[in-house]
N, C-alpha and C positions, 0 to 999 in steps of 0.2 A: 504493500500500500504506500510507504513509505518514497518508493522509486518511482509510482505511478504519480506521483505528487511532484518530485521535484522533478521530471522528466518535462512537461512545461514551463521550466524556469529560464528554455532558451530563448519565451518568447517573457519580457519583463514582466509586461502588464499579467499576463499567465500566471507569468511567477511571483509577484506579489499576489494575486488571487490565494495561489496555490501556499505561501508561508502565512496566510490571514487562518487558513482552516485548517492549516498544521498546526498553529497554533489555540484556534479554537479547542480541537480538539484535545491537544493536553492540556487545556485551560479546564476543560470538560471532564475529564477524567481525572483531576488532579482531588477535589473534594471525594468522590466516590472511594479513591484509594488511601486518603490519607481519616475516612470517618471511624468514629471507635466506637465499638456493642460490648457492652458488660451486659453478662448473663447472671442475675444474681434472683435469688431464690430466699424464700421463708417457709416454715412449714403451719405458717398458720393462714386461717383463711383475710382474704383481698381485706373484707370487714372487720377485722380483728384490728385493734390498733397499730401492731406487727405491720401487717399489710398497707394500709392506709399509711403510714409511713415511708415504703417503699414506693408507693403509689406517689407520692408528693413528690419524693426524691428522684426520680425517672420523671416527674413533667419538669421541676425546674433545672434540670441537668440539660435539657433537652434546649430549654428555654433560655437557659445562657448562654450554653454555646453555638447558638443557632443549628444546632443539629448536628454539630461535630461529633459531641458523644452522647451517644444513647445510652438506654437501660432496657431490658427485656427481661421482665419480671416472670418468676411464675410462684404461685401461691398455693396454703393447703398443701403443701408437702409433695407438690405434683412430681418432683425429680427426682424425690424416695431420698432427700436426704434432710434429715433430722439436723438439729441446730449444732449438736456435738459433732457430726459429722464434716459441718459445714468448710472449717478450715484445712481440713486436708482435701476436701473437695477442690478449693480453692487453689491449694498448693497442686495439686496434678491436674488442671486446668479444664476443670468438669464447667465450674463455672467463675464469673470474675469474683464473686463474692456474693453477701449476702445479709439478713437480720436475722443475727440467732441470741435466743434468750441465754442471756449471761453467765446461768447458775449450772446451765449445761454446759459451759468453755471451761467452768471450773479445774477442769482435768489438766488444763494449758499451765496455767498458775491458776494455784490458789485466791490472787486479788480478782479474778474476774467471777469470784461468789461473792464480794461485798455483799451487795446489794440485797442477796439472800437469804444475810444473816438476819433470823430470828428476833423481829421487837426491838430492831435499831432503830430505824426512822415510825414515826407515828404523822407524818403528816407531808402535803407535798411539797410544802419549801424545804424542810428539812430532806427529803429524800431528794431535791434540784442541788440542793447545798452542800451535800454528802459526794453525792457525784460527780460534781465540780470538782472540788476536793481529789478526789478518787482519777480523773480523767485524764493527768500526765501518768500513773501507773496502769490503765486499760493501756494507754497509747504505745508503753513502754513492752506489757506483755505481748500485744497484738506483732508490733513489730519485728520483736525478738523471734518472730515465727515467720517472719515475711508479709504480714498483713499490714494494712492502713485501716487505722477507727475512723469512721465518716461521723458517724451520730449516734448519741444517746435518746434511748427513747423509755420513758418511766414509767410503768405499767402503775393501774390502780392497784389498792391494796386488795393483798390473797385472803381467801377465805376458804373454808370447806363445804363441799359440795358432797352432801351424801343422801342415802334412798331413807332417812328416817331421822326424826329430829335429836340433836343433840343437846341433852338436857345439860349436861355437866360430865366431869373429868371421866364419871365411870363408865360414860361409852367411848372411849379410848378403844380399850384393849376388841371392842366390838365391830370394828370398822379393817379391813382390808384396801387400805387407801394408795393411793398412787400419790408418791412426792415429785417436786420436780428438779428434786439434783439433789447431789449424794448428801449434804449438811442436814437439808430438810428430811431424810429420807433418815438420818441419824437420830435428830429431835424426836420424830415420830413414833421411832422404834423407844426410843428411852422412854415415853411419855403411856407407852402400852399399846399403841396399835402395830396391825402386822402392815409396815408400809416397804416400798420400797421406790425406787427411781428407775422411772421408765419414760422414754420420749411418747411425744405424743401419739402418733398410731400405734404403737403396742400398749399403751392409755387405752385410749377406746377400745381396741380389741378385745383388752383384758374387759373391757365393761358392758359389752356384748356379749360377751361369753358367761356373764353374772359370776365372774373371779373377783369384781373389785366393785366395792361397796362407795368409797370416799373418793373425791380426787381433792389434794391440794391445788389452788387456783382462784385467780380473779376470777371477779364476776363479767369482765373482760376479756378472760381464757375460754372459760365456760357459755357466754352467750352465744361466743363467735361457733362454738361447736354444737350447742344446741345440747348440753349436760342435762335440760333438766326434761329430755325423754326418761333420762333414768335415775336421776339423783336430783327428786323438788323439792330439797331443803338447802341454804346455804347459810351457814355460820360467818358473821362477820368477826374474828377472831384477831383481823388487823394485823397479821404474821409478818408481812415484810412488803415491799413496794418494789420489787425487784426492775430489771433494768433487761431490754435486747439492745443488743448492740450490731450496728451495720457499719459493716468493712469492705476492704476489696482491695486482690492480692496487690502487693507494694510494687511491684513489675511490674504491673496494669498501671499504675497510675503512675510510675515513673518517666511511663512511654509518653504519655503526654507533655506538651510544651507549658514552660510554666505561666502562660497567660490562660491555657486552660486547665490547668490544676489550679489556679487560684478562682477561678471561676465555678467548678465542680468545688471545690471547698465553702466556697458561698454558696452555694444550693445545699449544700451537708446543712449546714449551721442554720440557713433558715428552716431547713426542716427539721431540725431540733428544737427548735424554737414553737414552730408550727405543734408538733407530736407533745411538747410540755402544754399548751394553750388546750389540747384536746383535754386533758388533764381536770379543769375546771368541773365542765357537767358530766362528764364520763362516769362516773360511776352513777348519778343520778341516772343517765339517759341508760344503763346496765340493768338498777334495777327496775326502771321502770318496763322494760321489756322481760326481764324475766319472771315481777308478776303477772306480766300479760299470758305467760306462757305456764302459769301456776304452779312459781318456784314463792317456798315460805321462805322470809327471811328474816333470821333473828339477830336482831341488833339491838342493843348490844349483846354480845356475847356471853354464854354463863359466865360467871369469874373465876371458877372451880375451874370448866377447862383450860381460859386462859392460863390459871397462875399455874398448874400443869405443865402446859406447855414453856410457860418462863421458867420454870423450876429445869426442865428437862432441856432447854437450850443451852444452859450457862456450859458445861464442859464441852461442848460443838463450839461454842464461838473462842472458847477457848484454846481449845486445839488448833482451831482457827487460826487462830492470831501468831500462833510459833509458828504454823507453816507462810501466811503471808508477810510478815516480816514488819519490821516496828515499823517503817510506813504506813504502812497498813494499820497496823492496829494504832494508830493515832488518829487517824480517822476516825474509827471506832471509840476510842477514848473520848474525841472530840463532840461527838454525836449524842455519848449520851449524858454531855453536858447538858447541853441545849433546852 
């Protein structure tokens, strides 16, 4: 094609014709080869806050860079990989990244269960506050593995979701519950019930199969999945305000020039911004949808199982704390000043 072009250039006018659509053409091909698609994944659904978070971050990435770099999302766990999974996903280039809940990366380091810990934050400036706090040491583990933290997004507070009301501490040991990362999963067991730490579809599974009676979880975990087919009670127990966190592999966003890494960096941030502002009516707009769907909900919570569950946190956050490291637990220290 190339020689069929300039082969006219004996005659000028030809040949300026012919170097105007030589060059059009790599003018033309020049955006197409140089645009960038992150594939990045959650396993919760589009409506889940999880999701509506990714959802933000793919329109204004889109929007700042004028289409340089995309996002192509998929939700609800469509690519079968679970939030623990998510980073070596990442690292063998299944996809560029993604939002996976915090208390599952636990396994990375220990600081990315902060947010987990049992009856630290009570409220959601404190859990913004904490975080902040907290967000040069995500940045520091994420990296140390080849990732980039994009944004923090603050879940409402956990509660328990089971098929029968929870009167006080003695229906503990009565509940078959599903925790959602190994600390919780430790509490729960100290406190008498039989729990354990399972991702989310082996969650449901287990609760289809009537193996699992309880799930630890917002009332923002549980709407987005529709819990109260089989669990219409939930305990406001106020357990922790945990944290998913969206990344994407450090290679991926190396590749970019740095007038659009600082661009994708301001579309992160406002959508952290944006995902803390959801924060305000979210739990109201939670439960007002799942008495629609006739889930009881007791709030406050008995004080027997609460102080149960405090009583049964303190050596979890403890052991905590010597594995993450006096940074770490200064945070925590800090927190329950407050």
């Amino acid at each position: 094609m190339l020689f069929d072009l300039l082969l006219p250039m004996r005659c000028p006018a030809r040949g300026i014709r012919a170097i105007l659509v030589l060059l059009a053409l790599v003018l033309s091909a020049a955006p197409a080869m140089a645009q960038v698609n992150w594939r990045m994944t959650t396993e919760y659904p589009q409506s889940n806050i999880s999701g509506i978070g990714l959802t933000s971050f793919a329109d204004r990435v889109a929007a700042r860079t004028n289409g340089f770099v995309t996002v192509a999302n998929a939700f609800d766990n469509e690519l079968k990989i679970n939030s623990g999974e998510m980073p070596r996903a990442a690292l063998d280039g299944r996809i560029a990244g993604g939002d996976a809940f915090a208390g599952a990366l636990s396994g990375l380091d220990p600081v990315l269960g902060l947010s987990t810990l049992p009856f630290l934050v009570q409220s959601v400036d404190l859990a913004r506050a904490a975080n902040l706090r907290a967000r040069p040491l995500y940045e520091k583990a994420l990296a140390a593995r080849g990732l980039r933290l994009l944004y923090v997004t603050i879940w409402p507070a956990t509660g328990l979701w089971s098929d029968h009301a929870l009167e006080g501490a003695d229906a503990l040991p009565k509940l078959n519950l599903r925790a959602y990362d190994a600390n919780s999963g430790e509490v729960m067991r100290a406190a008498g019930a039989n729990a354990q730490f399972l991702p989310m579809d082996a969650a449901l599974a287990g609760l289809r199969e009537h193996r699992l009676n309880a799930f630890l979880t917002s009332g923002d975990g549980g709407a987005g999945r529709k819990l109260w087919d089989f669990l219409p009670y939930f305990t406001a127990i106020n357990y922790a305000m945990p944290v998913s966190i969206a990344f994407v592999r450090s290679d991926a966003f190396a590749e970019l020039s740095e007038p659009m890494q600082r661009e994708v960096l301001a579309a992160a941030a406002e959508t952290e911004q944006s995902q803390f502002a959801l924060l305000a009516n979210r739990t109201a707009e939670n439960y007002a949808r799942m008495r629609e769907n006739g889930v009881t909900i007791v709030e406050p919570a008995p004080p027997s199982l609460v102080a149960t569950l405090r009583s049964a946190a303190t050596s979890t956050i403890t052991a905590w704390e010597a594995q993450a490291g006096t940074d770490a637990a200064a945070i925590v220290a800090w927190a329950r000043q407050q």
